[in-house]
N, C-alpha and C positions, 0 to 999 in steps of 0.2 A: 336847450330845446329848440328846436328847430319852427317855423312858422311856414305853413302850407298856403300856397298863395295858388287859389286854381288848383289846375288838375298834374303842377307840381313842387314840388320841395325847394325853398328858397335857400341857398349856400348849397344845394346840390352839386352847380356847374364845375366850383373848385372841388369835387372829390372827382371829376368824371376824366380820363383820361384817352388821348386818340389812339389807334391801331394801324397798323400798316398790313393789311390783308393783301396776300400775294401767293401766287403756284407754290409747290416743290418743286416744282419743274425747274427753279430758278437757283437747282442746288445741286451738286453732284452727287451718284450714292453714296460715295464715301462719307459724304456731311453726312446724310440721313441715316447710314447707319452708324455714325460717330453717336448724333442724339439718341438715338434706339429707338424699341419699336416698345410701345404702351403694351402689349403681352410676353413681355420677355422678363425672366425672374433676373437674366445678365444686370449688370450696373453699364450702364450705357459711359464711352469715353469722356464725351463731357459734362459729365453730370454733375461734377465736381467745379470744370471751368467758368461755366456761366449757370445763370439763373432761367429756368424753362422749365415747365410741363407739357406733357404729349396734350394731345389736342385729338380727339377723338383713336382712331386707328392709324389714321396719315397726315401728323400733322403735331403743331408744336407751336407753342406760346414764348416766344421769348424775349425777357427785358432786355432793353437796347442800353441798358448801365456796362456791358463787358460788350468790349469789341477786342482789345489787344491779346485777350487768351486764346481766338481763333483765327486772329489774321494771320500767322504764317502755315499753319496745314488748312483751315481753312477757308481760303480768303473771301471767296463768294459769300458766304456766310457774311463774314465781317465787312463784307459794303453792302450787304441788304438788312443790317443792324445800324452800320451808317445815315445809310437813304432813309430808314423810318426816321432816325433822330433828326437828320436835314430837315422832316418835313414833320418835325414837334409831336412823334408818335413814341410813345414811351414804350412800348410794345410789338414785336414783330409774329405775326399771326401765319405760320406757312401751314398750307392747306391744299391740298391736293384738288381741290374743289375751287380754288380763286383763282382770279384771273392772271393771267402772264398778261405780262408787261411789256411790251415793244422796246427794244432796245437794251433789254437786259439779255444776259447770257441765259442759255437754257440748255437741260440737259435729258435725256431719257434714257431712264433706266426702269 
């Protein structure tokens, strides 16, 4: 049992984990239509490679544990799975909605 200390839960900090929220923009169509799109009955290409959920209509949750299943078709992908783990985020959040990043590649489609 857990002990409430205030207005939060003590041993909470170790279940909490960081994110790396960042554009699509910082991915070519091809990656976005690799993960598919949240209304499509299709089986998206990598659905099978790595571990992800869509993320509303534009956008995608993905553990940062697989990066060598998309570094050769995909490579932007697999250095913005990189960058979240450089920077101790177990999660990569892409979001059509966050912000681009200076100095990253970018793409529009």
């Amino acid at each position: 049992m857990t002990e409430k200390t205030g207005s939060s839960i003590q041993g909470v900090e170790r279940a909490m984990t960081k994110m790396l929220d960042i554009s699509t923009a910082h991915i070519p169509k091809h990656t976005a239509d690799a993960l598919g799109d949240a209304t499509s009955d299709k089986k998206p290409e990598l659905f099978d490679a790595i571990s992800y959920v869509h993320y509303h209509e534009y956008g995608w949750i993905i553990h940062t544990s697989e990066v060598e299943a998309v570094r050769s078709q995909h490579p932007e992908l697999a250095a913005l799975i990189e960058l979240a783990k450089r920077n101790g985020a177990e999660h990569l959040k892409l979001d059509c909605d966050a912000p681009k990043i200076e100095g990253l590649a970018s793409f529009e489609w």
